[in-house]
C-alpha positions as CSV (number, residue, x, y, z in Angstrom):
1,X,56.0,-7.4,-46.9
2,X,54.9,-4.1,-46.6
3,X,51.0,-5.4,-45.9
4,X,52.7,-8.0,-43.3
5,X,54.0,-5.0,-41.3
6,X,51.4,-3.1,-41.7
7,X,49.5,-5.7,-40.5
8,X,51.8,-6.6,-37.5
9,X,51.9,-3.3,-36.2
10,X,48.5,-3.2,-36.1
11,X,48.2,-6.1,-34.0
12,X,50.8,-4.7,-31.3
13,X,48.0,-2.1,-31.0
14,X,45.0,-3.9,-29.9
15,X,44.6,-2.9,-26.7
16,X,44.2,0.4,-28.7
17,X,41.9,-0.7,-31.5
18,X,38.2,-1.9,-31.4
19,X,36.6,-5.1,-32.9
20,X,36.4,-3.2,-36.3
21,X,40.4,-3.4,-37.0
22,X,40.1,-6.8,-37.6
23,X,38.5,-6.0,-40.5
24,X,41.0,-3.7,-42.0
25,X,42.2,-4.1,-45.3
26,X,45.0,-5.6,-47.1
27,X,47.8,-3.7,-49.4
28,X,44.8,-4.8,-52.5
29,X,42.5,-3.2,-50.9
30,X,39.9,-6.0,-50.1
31,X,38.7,-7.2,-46.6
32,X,40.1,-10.4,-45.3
33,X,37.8,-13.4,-46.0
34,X,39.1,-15.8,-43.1
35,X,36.3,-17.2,-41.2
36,X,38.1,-16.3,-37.9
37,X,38.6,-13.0,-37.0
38,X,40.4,-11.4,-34.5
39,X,38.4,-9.0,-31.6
40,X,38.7,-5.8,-30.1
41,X,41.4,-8.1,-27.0
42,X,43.1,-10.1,-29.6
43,X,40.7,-12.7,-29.1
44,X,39.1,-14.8,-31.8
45,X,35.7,-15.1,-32.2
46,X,33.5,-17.5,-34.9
47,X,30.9,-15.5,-36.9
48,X,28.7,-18.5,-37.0
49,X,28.9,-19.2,-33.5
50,X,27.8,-15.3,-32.2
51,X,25.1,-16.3,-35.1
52,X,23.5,-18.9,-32.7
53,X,24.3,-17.4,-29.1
54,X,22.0,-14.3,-30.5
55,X,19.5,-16.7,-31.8
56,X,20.1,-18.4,-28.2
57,X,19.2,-15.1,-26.4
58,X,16.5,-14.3,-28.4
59,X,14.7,-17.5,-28.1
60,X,15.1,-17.1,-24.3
61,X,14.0,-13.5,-24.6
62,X,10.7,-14.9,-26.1
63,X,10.2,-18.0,-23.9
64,X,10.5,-14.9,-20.8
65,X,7.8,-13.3,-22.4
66,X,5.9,-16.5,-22.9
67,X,6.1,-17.4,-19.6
68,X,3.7,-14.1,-18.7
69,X,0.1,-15.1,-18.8
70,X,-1.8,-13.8,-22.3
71,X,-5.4,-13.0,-22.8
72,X,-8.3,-15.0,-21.1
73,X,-5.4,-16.1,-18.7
74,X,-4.3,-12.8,-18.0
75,X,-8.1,-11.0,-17.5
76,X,-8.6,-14.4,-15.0
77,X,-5.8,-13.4,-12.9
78,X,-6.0,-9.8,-12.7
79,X,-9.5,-10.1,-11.6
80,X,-9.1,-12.7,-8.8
81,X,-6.0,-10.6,-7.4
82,X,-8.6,-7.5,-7.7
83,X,-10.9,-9.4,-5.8
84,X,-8.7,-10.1,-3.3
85,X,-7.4,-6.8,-3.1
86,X,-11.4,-5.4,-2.7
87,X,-11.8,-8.0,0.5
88,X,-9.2,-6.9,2.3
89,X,-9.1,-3.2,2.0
90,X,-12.9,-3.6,2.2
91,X,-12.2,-5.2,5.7
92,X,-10.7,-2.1,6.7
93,X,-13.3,0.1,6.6
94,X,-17.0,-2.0,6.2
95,X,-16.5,-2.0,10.2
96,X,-16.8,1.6,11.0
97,X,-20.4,1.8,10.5
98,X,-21.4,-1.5,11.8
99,X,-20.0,-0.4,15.0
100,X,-23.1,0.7,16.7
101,X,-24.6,-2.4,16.1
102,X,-22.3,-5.0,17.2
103,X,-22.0,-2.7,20.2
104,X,-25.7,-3.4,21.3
105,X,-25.3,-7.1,20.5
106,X,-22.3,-7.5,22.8
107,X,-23.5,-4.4,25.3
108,X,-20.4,-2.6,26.2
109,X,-18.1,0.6,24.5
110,X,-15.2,-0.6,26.6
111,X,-13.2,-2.7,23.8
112,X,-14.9,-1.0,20.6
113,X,-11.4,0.9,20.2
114,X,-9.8,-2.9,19.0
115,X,-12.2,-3.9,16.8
116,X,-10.7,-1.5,14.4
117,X,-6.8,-1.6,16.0
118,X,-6.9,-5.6,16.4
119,X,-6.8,-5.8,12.5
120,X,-4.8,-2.7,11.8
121,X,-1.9,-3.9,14.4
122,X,-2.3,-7.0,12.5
123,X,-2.3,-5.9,9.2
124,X,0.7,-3.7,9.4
125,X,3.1,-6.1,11.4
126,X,2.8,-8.7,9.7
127,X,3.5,-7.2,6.4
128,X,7.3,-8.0,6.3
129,X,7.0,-11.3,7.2
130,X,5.4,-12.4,4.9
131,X,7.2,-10.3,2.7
132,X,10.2,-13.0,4.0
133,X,7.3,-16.4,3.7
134,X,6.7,-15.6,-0.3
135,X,10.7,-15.4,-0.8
136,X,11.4,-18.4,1.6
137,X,7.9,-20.6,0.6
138,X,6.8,-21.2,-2.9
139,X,4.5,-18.1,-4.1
140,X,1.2,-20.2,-5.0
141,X,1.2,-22.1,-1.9
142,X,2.2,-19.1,-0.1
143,X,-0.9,-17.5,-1.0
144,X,-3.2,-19.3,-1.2
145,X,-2.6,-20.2,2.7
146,X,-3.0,-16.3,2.8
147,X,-5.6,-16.3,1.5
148,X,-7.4,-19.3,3.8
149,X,-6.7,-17.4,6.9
150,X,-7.9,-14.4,5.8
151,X,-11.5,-16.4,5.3
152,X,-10.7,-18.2,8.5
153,X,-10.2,-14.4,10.5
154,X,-14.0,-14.0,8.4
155,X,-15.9,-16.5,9.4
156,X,-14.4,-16.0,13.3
157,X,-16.0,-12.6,13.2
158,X,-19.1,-13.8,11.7
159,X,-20.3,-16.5,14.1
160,X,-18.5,-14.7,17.0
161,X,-21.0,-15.1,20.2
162,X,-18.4,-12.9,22.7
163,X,-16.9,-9.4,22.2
164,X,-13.4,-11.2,22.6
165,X,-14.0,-14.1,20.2
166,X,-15.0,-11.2,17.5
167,X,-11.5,-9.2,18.5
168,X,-9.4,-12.3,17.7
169,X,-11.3,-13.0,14.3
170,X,-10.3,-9.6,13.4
171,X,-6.7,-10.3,14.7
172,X,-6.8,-13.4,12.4
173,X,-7.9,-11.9,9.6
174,X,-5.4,-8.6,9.9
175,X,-2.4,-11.6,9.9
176,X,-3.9,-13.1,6.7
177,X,-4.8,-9.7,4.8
178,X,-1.5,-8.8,5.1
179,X,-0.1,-11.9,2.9
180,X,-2.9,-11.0,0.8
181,X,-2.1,-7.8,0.0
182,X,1.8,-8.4,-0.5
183,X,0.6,-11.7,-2.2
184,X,-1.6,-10.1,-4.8
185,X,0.3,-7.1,-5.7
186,X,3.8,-9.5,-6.1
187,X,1.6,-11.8,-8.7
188,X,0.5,-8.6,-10.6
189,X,4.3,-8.0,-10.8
190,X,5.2,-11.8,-11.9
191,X,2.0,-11.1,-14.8
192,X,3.4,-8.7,-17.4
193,X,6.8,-7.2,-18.5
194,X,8.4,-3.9,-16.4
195,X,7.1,-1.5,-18.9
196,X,3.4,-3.0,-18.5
197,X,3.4,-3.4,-14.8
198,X,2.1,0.3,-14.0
199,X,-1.0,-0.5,-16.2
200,X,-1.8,-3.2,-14.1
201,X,-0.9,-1.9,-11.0
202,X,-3.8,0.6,-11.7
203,X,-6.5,-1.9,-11.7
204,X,-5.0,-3.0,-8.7
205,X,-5.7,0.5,-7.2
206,X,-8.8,0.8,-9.0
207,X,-10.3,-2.3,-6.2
208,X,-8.6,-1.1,-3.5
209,X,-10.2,2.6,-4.0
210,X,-13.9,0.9,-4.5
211,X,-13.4,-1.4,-1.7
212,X,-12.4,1.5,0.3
213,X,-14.6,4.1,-0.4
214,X,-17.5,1.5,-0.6
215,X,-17.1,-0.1,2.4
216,X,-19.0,2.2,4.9
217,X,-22.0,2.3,2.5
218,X,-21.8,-1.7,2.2
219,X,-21.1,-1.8,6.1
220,X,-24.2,0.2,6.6
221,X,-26.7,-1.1,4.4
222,X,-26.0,-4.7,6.2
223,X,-26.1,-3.5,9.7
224,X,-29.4,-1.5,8.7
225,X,-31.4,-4.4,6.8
226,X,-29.9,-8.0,7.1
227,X,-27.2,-8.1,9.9
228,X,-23.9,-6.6,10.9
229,X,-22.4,-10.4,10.4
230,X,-22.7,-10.4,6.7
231,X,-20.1,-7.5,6.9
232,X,-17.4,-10.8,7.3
233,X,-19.5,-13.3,5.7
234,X,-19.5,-11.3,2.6
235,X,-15.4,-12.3,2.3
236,X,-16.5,-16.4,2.2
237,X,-17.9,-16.7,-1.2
238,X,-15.9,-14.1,-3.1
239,X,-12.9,-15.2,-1.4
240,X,-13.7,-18.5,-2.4
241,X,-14.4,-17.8,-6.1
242,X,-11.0,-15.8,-6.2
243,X,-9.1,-19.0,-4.5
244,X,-10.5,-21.0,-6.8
245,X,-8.8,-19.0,-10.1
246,X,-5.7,-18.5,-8.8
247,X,-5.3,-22.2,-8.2
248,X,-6.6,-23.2,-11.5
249,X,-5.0,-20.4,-13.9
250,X,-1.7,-19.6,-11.7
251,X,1.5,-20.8,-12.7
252,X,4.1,-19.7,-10.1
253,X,6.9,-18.2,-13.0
254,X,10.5,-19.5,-13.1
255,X,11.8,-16.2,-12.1
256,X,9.5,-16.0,-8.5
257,X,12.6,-18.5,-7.3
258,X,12.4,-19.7,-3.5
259,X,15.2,-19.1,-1.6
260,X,16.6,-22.4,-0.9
261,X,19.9,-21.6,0.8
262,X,17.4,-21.2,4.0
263,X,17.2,-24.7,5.8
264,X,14.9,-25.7,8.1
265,X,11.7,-24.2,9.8
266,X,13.6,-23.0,13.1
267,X,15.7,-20.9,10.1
268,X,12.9,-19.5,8.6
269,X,11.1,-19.0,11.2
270,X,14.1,-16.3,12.8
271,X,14.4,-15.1,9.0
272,X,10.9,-14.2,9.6
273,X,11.8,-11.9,12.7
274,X,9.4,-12.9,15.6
275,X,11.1,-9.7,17.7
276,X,10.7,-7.2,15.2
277,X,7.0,-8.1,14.7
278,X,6.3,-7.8,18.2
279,X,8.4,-4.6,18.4
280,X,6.4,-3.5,15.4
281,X,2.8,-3.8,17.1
282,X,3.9,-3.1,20.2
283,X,5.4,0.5,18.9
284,X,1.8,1.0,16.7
285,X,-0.1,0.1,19.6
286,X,1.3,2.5,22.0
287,X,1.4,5.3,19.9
288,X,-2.6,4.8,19.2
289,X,-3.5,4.3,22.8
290,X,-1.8,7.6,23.5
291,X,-3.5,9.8,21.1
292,X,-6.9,7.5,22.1
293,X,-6.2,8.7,25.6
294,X,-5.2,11.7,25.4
295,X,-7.2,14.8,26.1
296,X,-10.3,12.3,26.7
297,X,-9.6,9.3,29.4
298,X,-6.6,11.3,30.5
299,X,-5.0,14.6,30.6
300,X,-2.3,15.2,27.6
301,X,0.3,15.8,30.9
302,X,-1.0,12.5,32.8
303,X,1.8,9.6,33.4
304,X,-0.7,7.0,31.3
305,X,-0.2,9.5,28.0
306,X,3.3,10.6,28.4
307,X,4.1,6.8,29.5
308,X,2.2,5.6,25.8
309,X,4.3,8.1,24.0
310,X,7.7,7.5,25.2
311,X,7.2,4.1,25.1
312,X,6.0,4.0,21.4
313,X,9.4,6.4,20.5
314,X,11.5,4.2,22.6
315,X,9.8,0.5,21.2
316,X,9.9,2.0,17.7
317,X,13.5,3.1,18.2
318,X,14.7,-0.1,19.2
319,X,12.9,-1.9,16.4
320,X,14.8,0.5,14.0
321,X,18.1,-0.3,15.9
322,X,17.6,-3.9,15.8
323,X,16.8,-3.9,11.9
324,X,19.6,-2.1,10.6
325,X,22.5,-3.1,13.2
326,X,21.7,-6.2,15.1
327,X,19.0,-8.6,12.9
328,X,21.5,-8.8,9.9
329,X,19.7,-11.7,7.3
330,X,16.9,-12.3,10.3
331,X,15.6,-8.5,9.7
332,X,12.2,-8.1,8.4
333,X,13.5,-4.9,7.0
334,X,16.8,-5.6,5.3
335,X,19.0,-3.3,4.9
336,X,20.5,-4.7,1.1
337,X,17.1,-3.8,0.4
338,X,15.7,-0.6,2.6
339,X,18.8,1.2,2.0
340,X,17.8,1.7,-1.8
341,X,16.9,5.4,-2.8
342,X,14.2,3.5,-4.8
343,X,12.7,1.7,-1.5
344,X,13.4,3.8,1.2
345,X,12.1,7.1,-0.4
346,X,8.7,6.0,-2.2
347,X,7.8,4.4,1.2
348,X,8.5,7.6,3.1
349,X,6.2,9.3,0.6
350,X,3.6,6.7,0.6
351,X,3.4,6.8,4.7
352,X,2.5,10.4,4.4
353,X,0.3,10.6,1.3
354,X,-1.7,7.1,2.1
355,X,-1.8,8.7,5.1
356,X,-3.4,11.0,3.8
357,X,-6.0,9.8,2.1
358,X,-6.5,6.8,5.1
359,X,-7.9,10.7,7.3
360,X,-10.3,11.6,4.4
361,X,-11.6,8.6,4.1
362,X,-12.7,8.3,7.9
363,X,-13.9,11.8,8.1
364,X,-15.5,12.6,5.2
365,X,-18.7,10.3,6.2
366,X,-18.6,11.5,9.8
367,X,-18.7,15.0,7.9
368,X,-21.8,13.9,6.0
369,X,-23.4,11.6,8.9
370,X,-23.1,14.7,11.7
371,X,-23.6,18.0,10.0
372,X,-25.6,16.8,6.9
373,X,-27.9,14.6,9.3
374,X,-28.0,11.8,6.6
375,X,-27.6,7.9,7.2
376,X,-24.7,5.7,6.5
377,X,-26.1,5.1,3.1
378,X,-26.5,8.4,2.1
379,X,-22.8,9.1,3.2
380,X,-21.8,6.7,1.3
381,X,-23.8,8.5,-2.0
382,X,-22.0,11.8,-1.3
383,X,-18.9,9.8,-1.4
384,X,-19.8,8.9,-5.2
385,X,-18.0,12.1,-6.5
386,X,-14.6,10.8,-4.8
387,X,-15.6,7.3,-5.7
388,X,-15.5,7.9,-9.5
389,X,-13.3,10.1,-9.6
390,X,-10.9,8.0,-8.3
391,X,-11.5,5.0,-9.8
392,X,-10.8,6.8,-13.4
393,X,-7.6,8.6,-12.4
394,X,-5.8,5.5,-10.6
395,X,-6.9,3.8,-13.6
396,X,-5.7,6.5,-15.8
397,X,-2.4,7.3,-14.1
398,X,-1.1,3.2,-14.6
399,X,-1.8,4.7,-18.2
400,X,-0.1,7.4,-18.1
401,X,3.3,5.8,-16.0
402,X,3.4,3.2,-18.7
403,X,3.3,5.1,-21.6
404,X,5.6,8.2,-20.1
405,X,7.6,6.2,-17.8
406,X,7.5,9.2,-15.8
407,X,6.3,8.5,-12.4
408,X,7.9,11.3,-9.7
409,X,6.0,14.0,-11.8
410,X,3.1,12.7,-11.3
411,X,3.7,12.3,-7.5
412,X,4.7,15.9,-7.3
413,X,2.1,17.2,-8.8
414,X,-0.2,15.6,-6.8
415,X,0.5,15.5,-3.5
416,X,0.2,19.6,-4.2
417,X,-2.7,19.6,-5.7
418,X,-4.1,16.9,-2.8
419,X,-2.2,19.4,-0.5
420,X,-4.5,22.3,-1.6
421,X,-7.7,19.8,-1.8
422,X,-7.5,19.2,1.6
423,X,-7.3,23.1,2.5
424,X,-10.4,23.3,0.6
425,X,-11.8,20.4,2.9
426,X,-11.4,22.8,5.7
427,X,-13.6,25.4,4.5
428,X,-16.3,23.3,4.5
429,X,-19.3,24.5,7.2
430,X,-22.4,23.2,8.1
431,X,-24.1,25.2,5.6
432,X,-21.7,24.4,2.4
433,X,-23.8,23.6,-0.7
434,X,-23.6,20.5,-2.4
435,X,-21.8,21.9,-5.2
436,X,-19.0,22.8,-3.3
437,X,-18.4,19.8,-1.7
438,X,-19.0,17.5,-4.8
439,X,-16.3,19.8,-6.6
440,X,-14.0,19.2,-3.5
441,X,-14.2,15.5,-3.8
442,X,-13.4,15.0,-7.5
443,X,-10.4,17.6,-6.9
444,X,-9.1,14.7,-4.1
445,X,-10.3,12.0,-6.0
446,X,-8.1,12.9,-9.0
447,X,-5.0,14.4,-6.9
448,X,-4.7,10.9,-4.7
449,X,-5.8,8.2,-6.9
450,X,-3.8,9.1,-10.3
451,X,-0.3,9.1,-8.6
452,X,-1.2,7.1,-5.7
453,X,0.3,3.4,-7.2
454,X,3.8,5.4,-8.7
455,X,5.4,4.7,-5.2
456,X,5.1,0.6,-6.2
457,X,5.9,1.4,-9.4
458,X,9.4,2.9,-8.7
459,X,9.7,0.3,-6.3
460,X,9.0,-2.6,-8.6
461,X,10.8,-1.0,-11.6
462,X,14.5,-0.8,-9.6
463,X,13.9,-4.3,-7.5
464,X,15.3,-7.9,-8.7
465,X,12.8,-10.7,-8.9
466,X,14.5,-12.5,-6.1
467,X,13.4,-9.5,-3.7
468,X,10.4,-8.4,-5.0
469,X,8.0,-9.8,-2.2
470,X,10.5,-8.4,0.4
471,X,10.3,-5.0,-1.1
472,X,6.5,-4.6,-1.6
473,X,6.3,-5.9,1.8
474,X,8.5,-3.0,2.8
475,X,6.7,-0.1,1.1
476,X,3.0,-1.6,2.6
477,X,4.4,-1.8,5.9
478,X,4.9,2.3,5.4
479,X,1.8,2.6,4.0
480,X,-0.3,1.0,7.0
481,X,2.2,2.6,9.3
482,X,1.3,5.6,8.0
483,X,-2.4,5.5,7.7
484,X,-2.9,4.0,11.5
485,X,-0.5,7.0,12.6
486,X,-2.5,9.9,10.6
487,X,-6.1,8.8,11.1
488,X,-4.9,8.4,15.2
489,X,-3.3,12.0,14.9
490,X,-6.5,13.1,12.9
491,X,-9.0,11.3,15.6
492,X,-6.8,13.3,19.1
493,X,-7.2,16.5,16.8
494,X,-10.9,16.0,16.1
495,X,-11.9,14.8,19.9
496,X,-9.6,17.6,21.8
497,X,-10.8,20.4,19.6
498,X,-14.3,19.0,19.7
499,X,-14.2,19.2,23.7
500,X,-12.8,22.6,24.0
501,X,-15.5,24.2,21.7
502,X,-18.3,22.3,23.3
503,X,-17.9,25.1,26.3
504,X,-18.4,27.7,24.0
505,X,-21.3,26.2,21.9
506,X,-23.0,24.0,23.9
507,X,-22.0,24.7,27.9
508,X,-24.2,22.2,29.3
509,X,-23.7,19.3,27.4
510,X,-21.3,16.3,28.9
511,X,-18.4,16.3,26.7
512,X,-18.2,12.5,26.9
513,X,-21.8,12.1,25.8
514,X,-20.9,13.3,22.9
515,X,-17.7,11.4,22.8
516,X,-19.6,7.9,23.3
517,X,-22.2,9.0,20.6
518,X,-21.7,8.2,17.5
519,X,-22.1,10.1,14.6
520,X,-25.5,9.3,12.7
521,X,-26.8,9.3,16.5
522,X,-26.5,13.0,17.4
523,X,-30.1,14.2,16.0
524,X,-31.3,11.1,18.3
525,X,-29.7,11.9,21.2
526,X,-29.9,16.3,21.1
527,X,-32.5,18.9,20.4
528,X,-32.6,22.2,20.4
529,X,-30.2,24.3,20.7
530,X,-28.0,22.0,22.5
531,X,-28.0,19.9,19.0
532,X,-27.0,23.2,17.4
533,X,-24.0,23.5,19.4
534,X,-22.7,20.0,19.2
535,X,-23.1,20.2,15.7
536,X,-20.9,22.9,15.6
537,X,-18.4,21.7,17.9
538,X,-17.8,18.6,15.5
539,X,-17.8,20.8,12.8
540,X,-14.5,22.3,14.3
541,X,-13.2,18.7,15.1
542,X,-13.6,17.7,11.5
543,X,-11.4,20.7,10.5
544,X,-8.8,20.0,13.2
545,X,-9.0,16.4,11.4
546,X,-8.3,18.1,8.1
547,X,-5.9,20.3,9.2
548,X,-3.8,17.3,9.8
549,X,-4.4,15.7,6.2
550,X,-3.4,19.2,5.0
551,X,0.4,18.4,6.5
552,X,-0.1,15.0,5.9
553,X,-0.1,16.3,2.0
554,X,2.5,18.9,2.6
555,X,4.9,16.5,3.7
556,X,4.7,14.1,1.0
557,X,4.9,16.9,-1.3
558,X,8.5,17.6,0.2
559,X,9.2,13.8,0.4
560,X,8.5,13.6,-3.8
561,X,11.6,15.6,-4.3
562,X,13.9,12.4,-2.9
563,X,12.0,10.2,-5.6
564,X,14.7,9.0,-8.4
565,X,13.7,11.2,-11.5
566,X,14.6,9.2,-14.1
567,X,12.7,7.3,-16.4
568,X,11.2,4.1,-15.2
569,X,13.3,1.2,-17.1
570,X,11.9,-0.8,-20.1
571,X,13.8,-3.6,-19.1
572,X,14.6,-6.5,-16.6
573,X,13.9,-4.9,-12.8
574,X,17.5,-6.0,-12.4
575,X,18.8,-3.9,-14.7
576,X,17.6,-2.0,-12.9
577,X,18.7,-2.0,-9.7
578,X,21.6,0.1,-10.2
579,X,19.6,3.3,-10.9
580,X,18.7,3.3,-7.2
């Protein structure tokens, strides 16, 4: 009786007790042997049966990691996503030194300004739409249409016979390089576990820094010895070859679900948000022309300038107003998902710091190809210290993020140390020995690349399958946001401060003959002493240019304390989602 009260009492307490007191002993001492036994709430619960539903979850566990591609499969995949990674980012800057050539083929400077801003506009406002098309549309299909009018945008610009027909072939292919982009990265994410994602993601970064840095040396050497044209026919076959893997070796996983409780194409198409695309490259557009304008074609305090600016604030106010209050499900820019500390913080960071290293990339080779006096080629040679040294360290800081898990340290660290790279950029003179300026280069090329994929790490780590093409689309919308808005900035510095030092150093020079000359052309087009003078005028534009990275830097460095500081998560991304 004594063991039955003890016992009884002990049940009244279970609200108290855990899942252990059911399991307390008897007045002899030994454990009760029933096969049921009573829980932590008083409810019952079959050892055999737990037994099974662990054996359940464990078998799911492994058919979850089955379902990530292994070996060959994996290598295949990785390298068509790199590939199409290295076409598009390649598209972004093989241009700039073709320039002068597709100029004298379709004679006229007057709309050289949108061969460039055509695809950027592109490439940057369509980014959340098709962040919305891979959640709404099966991913494989998704992409692979991506990737078809991407070539189409290529092949436009190849055979175009009219100025115009070649502006719209870049238009085409900024609309389908921005699927791309969100496309690739978000089948990365779908082809390892959380924990293994930052590896990947730095082979990811690895193309997009070759592609980058390698593009005005590939754009060169094909305007010099074949023909500009094979800058965009270059995209046909190796876009090809990478369309061809993914269709062969791709399986869309279960957990890249399409939203299906979105019916109909007049649906889809709002979800997609039509207005705030057009509010998007309306705002970019604006602000571009301003700074274009400004100081050059117009005065700074002329109602053309101040008209581009307040309109770009105003457009770009409105599109924020309409994505957080009025869109609602429609916005390309949720809110369920913006409004994360671990989306809306990394993408801050990543406008200022991809800004960044968008400026050093476009003035580094106008550095080389006016003072040095070398070609396009050569430029791209000098470039080989920031080349390699990027490559490694964005391969080595996926590395470092999956083994650590640390990733805002990383950031920290380097947008100082890219901070105090680009102060070093602006000591650079016309007379700076190649030492210097090689050491320069593998300082930047370390500082940007290692940390510069962490932003998408964080993102990926604290976003739910269900929201990851949304979210990537989010961050690269920053990122291109950023980089049109810093290399603009960069370019008014550059011209303003290269016309108000051309009075000093070279008084009888038009200002806009230098202006409309391009870079590699100034030892063609100057002698004497009025070449000296010009040549040091754009060597005080190129530091007003890197003045402007040196905030660019700064900023980010501010922005990396808002970063969540906690390890990145070993597990599901939905676990989580929480930490944000």
């Amino acid at each position: 009786m004594a063991a039955d009260s003890e016992t009884a009492s002990k049940k009244d307490l279970g609200a108290e007790t855990t899942a252990n007191n059911s399991d307390f002993e008897t007045g002899d001492s030994k454990p009760i042997q029933d096969e049921k036994l009573t829980g932590a709430a008083g409810a019952e619960t079959d050892p055999v049966a737990d037994e099974k539903a662990a054996a359940a979850a464990d078998a799911a566990a492994a058919a979850a990691s089955d379902e990530y591609p292994h070996g060959f499969r994996l290598v295949v995949l990785v390298a068509a996503v790199m590939i199409t990674v290295f076409l598009t980012s390649l598209d972004q800057t093989i241009v700039g030194t073709a320039i002068p050539k597709i100029t004298d083929e379709f004679h006229g400077l007057s709309q050289v300004s949108w061969y460039g801003s055509a695809y950027f506009m592109c490439l940057g406002g369509f980014q959340p739409a098709w962040g919305k098309a891979f959640k709404m549309f099966p991913l494989k299909t998704t992409f692979i249409i991506s990737i078809c009018i991407f070539e189409l945008g290529s092949l436009i610009c190849g055979v175009a016979p009219t100025s115009e027909a070649f502006i719209v072939g870049r238009a085409i292919a900024g609309v389908g390089g921005a699927g791309t982009a969100i496309g690739g990265t978000v089948i990365s994410a779908f082809c390892a576990p959380p924990e293994k994602r930052p590896t990947l993601m730095g082979f990811i970064g690895f193309a997009y820094t070759i592609a980058a840095i390698f593009g005005p040396l590939l754009g060169g050497a094909f305007a010099d010895r074949v023909t500009w044209r094979w800058c965009f026919y270059i995209n046909l076959p190796i876009g090809g070859v990478a369309l061809a893997l993914i269709i062969v070796f791709f399986q869309t996983p279960e957990i890249a679900k399409v939203d299906h409780g979105i019916h109909g194409w007049r649906q889809k198409f709002l979800h997609m948000d039509p207005l705030g695309i057009a509010l998007a490259m309306g705002g970019i557009i604006s602000f571009i022309l301003a700074l274009q304008y400004g100081g050059v074609e117009h005065a700074w305090g002329s109602s053309t300038v101040v008209g581009l600016l307040v309109g770009s604030i105003v457009i770009l106010a409105v599109l924020f107003a309409w994505e957080l209050t009025l869109a609602g499900d429609y916005a390309m820019l949720p809110w369920q998902v913006l409004g994360r500390r671990a989306i809306w913080a990394p993408s801050a960071f990543q406008a200022f710091f991809a800004g960044c290293y968008f400026l050093l990339l476009y003035y580094l080779p106008i550095y080389f190809q006016s003072i040095k006096g070398v070609d396009a080629v050569q430029s791209g040679v000098d470039n080989l210290a920031l080349v390699i040294a990027g490559c490694l360290a964005i391969v080595a800081g996926g590395i470092a993020v999956t083994t650590s898990r640390h990733a805002t340290p990383f950031m920290i660290v380097g947008a100082a140390v890219t901070a105090v790279g680009c102060g070093l950029l602006y000591t650079l003179d016309v007379d700076t020995s190649a030492g210097k300026w090689i050491g320069f280069q593998i300082l930047l090329g370390v500082s940007v690349a290692f940390p510069f994929q962490n932003a998408l790490n964080i993102m990926q780590a604290h976003t739910n399958p269900d929201d990851m093409s949304v979210a990537t689309s989010i961050l690269y919308f920053f990122q291109i946001l950023g980089g049109a808005f810093s290399v603009s900035a960069a370019q008014s510095a550059f011209v303003n401060r290269l016309i108000a030092t051309l009075a000093e150093t070279a008084p009888n020079v038009p200002p806009l003959l230098v202006v409309a000359t391009g870079a590699s052309q100034l030892r063609g087009v100057f002698t004497g002493d009025n070449l000296t003078g010009v040549v040091l005028a754009y060597m005080h534009g190129i530091r007003a240019a890197f003045a402007v990275a040196i905030g660019m830097a700064g900023f980010a460095f501010l922005l990396a304390f808002l970063l969540p500081f906690k390890r990145l998560p070993k597990g599901s991304p939905g676990d989580a989602v929480v930490m944000a």
